[in-house]
N, C-alpha and C positions, 0 to 999 in steps of 0.2 A: 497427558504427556507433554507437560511445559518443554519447551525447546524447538519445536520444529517450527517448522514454515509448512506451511502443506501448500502440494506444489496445484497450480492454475487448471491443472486436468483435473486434479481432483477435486477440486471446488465446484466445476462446471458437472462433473458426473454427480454429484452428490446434488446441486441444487436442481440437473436435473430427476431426482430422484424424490425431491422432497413435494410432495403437493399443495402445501400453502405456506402463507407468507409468514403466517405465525410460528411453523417452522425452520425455515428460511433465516427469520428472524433467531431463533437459539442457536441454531448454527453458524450465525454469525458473529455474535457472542462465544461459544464454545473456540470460535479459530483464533478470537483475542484473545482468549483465556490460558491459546497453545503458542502463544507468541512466545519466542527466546526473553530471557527478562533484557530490560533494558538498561543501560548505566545509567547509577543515579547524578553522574557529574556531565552528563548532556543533558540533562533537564534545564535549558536553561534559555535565554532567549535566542541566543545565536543557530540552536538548533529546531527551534517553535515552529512551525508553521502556519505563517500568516494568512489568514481569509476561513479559516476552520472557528467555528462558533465554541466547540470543544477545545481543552487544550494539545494538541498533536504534538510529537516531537519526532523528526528523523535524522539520524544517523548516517554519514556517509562512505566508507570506504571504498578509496579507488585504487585498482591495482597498476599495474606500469605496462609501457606502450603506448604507439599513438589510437588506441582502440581497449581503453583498458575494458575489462569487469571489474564491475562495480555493484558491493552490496550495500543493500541498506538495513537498517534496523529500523523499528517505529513504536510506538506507543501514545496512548491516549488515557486520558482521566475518565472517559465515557464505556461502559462497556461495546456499545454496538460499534461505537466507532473507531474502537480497537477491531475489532470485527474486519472492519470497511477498511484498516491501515492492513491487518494483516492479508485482506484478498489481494494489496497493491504490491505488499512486497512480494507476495505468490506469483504477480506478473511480472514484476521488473527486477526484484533480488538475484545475483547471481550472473545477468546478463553481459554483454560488450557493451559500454556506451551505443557504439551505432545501432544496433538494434531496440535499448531505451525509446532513445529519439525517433524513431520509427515506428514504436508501437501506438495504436490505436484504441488509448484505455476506453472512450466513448463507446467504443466496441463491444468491451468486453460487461461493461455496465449493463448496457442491453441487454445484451445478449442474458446474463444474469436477473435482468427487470431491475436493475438497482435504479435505474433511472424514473421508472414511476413508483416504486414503493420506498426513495426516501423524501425528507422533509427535503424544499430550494436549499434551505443553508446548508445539509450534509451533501448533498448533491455536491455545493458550491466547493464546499470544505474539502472534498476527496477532489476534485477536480484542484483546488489550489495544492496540493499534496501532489499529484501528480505532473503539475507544472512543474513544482519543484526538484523533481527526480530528474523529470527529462532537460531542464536546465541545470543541474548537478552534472549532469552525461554528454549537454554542450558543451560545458565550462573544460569537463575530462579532455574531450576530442580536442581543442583549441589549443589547451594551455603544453599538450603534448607538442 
């Protein structure tokens, strides 16, 4: 079912449901697989995401207010780490900037075990992903 975003609750009840990592792992492939496509005229550097070993791209649209919502879109040249973009959009797609900047992705990594079951660089790479968001949602609040 290409298009959806599957939303953060369901990620957390489903990975608590799975019992190992080599499933974990399909499943996180499987949510890249359900990622919305992405435009092929953001592929490009302005959109990259620097410090990802993979090539990442995100997308930003901000809506109006001094507090807007703001979606993202993402994609990867990697299966898993489409995977890893789309559990990101599952937390932050959709939101008010102030609450972006607020969230605690470290959190949710954990809480998922993303943090000991990937490689330092994917680690690195979704952690630069997420800098990028929550500075995408300071830039929003500021420039309001």
């Amino acid at each position: 079912m290409r298009g959806m975003v599957t939303s953060i609750e369901t990620i957390r009840d489903d990975f608590a449901f799975l019992d190992d990592w080599e499933e974990r792992y399909r499943y996180i492939i499987e949510l890249g697989n359900d990622l919305p496509e992405y435009p092929e005229w953001a592929r490009d550097e302005r959109h990259r995401v620097r410090g990802c070993v993979s090539q990442v791209w995100l997308l930003t649209q901000i809506g109006d207010g001094s507090d807007p919502a703001i979606t993202f879109k993402g994609d990867s040249d990697a299966h898993i780490v489409r995977g890893l973009v789309a559990i990101m959009l599952a937390l932050f797609s959709g939101r008010r900037a102030s609450e972006i900047v607020a969230i605690e992705a470290e959190d949710t990594m954990r809480e998922l075990g993303l943090d000991e079951h990937l490689t330092p660089q994917r680690a690195n790479g979704l952690r630069a992903m997420v800098r990028r968001m929550k500075d995408e949602a300071a830039g929003a609040m500021s420039a309001a």
